[in-house]
C-alpha positions in Angstrom: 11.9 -1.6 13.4 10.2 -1.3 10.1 6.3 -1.5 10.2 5.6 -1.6 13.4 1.9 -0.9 13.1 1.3 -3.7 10.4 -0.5 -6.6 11.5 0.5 -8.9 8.3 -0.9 -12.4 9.4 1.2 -15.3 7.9 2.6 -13.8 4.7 5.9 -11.7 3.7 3.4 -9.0 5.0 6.0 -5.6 3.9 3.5 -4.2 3.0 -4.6 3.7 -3.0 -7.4 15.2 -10.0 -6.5 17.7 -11.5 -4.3 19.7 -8.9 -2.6 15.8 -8.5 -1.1 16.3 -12.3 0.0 19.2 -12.0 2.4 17.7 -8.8 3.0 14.7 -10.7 3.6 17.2 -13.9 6.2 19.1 -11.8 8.6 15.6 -12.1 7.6 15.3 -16.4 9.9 16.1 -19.7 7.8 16.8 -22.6 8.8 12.8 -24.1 5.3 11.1 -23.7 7.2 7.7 -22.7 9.4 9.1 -20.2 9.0 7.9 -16.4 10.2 10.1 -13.9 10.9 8.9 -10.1 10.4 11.4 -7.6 12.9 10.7 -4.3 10.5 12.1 -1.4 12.9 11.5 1.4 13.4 14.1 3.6 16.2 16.4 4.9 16.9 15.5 8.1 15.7 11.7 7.9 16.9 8.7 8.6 14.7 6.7 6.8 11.2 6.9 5.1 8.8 5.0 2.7 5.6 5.8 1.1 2.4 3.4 1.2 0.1 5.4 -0.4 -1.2 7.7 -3.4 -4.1 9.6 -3.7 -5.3 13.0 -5.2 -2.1 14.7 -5.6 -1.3 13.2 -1.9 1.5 10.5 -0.2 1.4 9.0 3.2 4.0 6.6 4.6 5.9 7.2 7.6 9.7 9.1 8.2 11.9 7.8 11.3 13.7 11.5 12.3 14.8 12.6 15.4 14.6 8.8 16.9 10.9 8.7 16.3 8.4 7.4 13.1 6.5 10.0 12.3 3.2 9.5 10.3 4.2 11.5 6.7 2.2 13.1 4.6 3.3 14.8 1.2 2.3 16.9 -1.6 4.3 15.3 -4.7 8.3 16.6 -3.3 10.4 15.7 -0.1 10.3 19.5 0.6 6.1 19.2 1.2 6.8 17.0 3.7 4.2 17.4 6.6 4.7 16.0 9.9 1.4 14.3 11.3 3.2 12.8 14.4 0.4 13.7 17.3 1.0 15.4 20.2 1.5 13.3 23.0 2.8 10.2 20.3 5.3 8.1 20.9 5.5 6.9 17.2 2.6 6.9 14.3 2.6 5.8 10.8 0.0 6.6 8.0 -1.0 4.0 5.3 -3.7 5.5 3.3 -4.9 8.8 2.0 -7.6 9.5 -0.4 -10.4 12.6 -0.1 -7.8 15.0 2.0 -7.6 12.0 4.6 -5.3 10.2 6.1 -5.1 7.6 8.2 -2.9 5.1 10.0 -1.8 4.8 13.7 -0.6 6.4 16.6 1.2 5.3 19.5 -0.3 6.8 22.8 1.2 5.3 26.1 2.2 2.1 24.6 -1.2 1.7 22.8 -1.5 1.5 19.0 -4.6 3.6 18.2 -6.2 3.7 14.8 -5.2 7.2 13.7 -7.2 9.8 11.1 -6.2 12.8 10.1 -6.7 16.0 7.7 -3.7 17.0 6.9 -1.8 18.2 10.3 -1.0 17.0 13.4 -3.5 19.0 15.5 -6.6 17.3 13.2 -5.7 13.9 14.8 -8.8 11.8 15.7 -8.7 8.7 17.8 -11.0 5.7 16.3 -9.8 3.6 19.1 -13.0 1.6 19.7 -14.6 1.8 23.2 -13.7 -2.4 24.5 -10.5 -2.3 22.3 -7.1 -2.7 23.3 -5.3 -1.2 20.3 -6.0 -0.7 16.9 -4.7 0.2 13.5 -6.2 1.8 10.1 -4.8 0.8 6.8 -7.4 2.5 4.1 -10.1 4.8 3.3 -11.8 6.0 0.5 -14.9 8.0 0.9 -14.7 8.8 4.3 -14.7 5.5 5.1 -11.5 3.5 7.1 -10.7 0.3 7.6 -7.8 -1.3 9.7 -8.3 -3.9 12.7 -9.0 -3.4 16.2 -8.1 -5.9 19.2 -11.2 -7.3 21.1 -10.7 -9.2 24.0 -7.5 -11.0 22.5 -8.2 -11.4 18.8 -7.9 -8.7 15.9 -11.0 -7.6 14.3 -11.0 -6.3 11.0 -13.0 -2.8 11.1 -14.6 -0.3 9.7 -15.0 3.3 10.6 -16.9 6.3 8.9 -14.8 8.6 10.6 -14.8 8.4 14.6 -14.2 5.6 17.3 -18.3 5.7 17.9 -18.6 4.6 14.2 -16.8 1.3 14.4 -18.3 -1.7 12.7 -16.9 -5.3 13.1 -16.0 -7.1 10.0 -14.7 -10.4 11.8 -16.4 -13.2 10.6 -17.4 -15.3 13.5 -14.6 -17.6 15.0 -12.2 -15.8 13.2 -8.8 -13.7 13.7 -9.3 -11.0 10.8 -7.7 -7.4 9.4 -8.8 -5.1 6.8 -5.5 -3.2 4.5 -7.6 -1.6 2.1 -11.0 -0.3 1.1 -12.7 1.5 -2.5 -16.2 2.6 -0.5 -17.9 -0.5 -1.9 -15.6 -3.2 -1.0 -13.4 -3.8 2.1 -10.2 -6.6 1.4 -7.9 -8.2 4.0 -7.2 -11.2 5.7 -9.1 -13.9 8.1 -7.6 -16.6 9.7 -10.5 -19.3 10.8 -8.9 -21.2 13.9 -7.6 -24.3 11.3 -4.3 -22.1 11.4 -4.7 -20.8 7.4 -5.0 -17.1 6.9 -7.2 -16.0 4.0 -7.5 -13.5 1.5 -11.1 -11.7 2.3 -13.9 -9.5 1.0 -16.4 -7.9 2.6 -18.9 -5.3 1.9 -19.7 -3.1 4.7 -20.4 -6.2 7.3 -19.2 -9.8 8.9 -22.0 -11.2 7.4 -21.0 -10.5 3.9 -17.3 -11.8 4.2 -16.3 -13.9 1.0 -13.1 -16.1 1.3 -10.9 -15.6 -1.5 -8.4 -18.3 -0.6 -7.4 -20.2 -3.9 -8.1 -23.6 -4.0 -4.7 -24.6 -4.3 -2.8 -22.3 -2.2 -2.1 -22.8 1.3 -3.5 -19.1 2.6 -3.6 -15.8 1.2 -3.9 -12.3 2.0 -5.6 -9.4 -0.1 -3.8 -6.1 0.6 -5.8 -3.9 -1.8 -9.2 -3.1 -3.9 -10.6 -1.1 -6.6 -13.2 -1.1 -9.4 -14.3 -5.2 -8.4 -10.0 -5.7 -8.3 -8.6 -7.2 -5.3 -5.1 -7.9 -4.8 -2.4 -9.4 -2.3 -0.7 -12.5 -2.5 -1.3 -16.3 -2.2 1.2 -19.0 -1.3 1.1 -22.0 -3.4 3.8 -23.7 -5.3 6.0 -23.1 -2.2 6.2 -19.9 -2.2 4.4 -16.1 -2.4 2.9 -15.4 -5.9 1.4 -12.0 -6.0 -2.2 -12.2 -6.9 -5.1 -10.3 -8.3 -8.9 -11.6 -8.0 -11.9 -10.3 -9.2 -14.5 -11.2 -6.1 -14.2 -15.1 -5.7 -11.6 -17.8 -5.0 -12.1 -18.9 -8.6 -11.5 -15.9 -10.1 -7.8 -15.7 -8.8 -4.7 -15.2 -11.3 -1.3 -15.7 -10.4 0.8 -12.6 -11.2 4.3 -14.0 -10.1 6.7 -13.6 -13.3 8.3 -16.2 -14.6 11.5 -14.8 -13.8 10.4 -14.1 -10.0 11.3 -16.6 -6.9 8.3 -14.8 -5.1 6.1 -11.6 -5.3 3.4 -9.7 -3.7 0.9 -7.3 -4.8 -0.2 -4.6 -3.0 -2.7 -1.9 -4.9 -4.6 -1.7 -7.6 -5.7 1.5 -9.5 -7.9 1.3 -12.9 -7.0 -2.4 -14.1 -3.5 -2.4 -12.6 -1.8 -3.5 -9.9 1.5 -3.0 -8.0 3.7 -4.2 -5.7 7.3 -6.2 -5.8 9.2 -9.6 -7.3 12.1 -11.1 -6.2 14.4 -11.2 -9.3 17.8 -11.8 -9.9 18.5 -11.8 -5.7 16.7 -8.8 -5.2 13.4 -7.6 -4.4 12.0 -5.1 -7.4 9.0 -3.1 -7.7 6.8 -3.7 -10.0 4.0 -3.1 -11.8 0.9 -5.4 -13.4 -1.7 -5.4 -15.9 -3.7 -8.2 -15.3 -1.1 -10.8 -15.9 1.9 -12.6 -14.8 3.4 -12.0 -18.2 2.3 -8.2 -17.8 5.3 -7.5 -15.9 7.2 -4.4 -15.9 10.4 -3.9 -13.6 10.0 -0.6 -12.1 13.1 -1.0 -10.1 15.2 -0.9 -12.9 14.4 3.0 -12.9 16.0 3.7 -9.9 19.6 5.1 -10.2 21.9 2.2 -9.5 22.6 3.0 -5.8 19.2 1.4 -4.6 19.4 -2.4 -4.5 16.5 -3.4 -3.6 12.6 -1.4 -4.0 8.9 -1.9 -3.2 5.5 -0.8 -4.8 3.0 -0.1 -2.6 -0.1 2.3 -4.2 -1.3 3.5 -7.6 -3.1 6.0 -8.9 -4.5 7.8 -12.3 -6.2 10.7 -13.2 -6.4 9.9 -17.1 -3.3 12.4 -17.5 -0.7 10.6 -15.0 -0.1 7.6 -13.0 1.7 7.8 -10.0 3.1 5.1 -8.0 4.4 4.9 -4.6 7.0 2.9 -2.5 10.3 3.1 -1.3 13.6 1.7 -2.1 17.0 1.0 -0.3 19.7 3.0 -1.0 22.8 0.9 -0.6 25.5 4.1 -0.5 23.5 5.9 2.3 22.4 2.8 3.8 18.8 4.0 4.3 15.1 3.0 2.8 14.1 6.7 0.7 10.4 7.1 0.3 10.0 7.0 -3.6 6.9 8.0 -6.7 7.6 6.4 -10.0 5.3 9.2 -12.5 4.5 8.5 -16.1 1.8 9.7 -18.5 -1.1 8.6 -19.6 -2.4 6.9 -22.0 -0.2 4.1 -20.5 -1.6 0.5 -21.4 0.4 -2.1 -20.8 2.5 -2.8 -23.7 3.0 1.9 -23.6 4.2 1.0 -20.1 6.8 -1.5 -20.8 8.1 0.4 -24.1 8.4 3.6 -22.1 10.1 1.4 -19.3 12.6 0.2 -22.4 13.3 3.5 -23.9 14.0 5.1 -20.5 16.3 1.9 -20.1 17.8 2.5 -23.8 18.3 6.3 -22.9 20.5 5.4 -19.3 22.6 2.9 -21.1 23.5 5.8 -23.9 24.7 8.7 -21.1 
């Protein structure tokens, strides 16, 4: 079962320095417009996918010997690192940033909102004392965020690095989880009791929540933030659009592509944004710059085994931008953790003509 740690409310719910371009340098050619895809899955696994980037870090989660394993890697499958706890049925990690990860852990049947420092023996429970189970999606600045279950609704929370530090984010009456945090901002999604989820924003307490649910969608979730960015998706128009806001309902901007059934976005890094369309039958990962017409297929980098791919995080350092996600290989029959690389500068309109002369370059082999 794929994600079972994610707590995705209504939506499709599949669900961010120096030393890091030098690992993402290791994938490079010397052609300033050449993307490189880095295929992190490793020997042994049956399957694996990466949800985050970070500081020359990826986290995700590999299912090997029976189990998912909370994954942790330095830039090649080979730096894998197994952060599975002792005593852990199954974990998964979902964010890294700092030298932190974290995610969740399995213990007894109980999901427990899991942080580590780069091994399994620095594992730290932030299971809240009164909760039943809990998750953690982000952190930035020693700061998590995830959800924890109090009496019998989810909270979204926030931690500053142990289960003592917990704060609750739920705005009052509500069901609510946090995916994703910048140190400022926390984004995720609240469901008020009429039945709608929606896309949310906090900063640092309940009291500050801010419902970012577009006037005409029918509910919302915001997966990710950074630099006053918040993305996710919103459903309106019958179907998921991937969306980006900027810190109010009104601000919202539908990123689905014209060619795209449905989308979802689900991280932003320094005024772009990432996550997948549904194009041509297939899901495709994808990559944003601030507009639904902005669109660049990054699935179309993938060797032609993989059929269908997901974005999930992105990162820059000013020299690189990496991007992580997985994809499925239709020969092996498994989902490979994957990092799309490609240098900086990389507006827009340098992202799509590096995409089209990596494209023009396949088609001439």
């Amino acid at each position: 079962m794929r994600h079972p740690f994610r707590n995705s409310g209504s939506g499709p719910g599949r669900r961010m320095l120096g030393a890091a371009a030098v690992v993402c340098a290791l994938t490079m050619t010397a052609h300033a417009d050449t993307w490189s895809v880095v295929n992190l899955h490793p020997d042994g696994a049956t399957e694996s996918e990466a949800y985050a980037v970070q500081g020359g870090q990826q986290v995700g989660r590999t299912y090997m010997g029976g189990v998912d394993r909370a994954s942790l890697w330095s830039g090649t499958a080979a730096s894998w690192v197994d952060l599975n706890p002792g005593g852990a049925t199954s974990s998964e990690a979902h964010g890294v940033q700092g030298g932190q990860q974290v995610g969740g852990a399995n213990m007894g049947g109980v999901a427990r909102a899991s942080l580590w420092t780069g091994t399994a023996a620095s594992w730290v429970d932030l299971n809240p004392g009164g909760a039943t189970q809990s998750v953690a999606f982000g952190v930035y600045r020693g700061q998590q965020v995830g959800y924890a279950v109090v009496g019998i609704q989810a909270h979204a929370s926030l931690w500053s690095g142990t289960a003592a530090s917990w704060a609750d984010l739920n705005p009052a009456g509500a069901t609510s989880t946090a995916y994703g945090t910048d140190g400022n901002q926390q984004v995720g999604g609240a469901n008020m009791g009429d039945g709608r989820q929606r896309a949310s924003l906090w900063s640092g307490s309940a009291a500050s929540w801010v419902d970012l649910n577009p006037a005409q969608a029918g509910y919302s979730q915001a997966n990710g933030v950074s630099g006053g960015q918040q993305v996710g998706y919103a459903y309106t128009n019958g179907n998921f659009h991937a969306s980006l806001w900027t810190g109010s309902a009104a601000s919202w901007v539908d990123l689905n592509p014209a060619e795209s059934t449905w989308s979802q976005a689900n991280g932003v890094h320094g005024g772009r944004q990432v996550g997948y369309a549904h194009v041509g039958g297939t899901d495709r990962a994808s990559l944003w710059t601030g507009a639904a017409a902005s669109w660049v297929d990054l699935h179309a980098l993938l060797p032609s085994q993989f059929n269908y791919s997901e974005a999930t995080s992105i990162w820059n350092d000013g020299s690189f931008t990496c991007i992580t996600g997985w994809g499925h290989d239709a020969t092996t029959g498994r989902w490979e953790a994957l990092m799309w690389v490609v240098p900086e500068p990389a507006s827009g309109l340098a992202l799509a003509a590096g995409l089209t002369a990596f494209a023009l370059r396949r088609r001439s082999r």
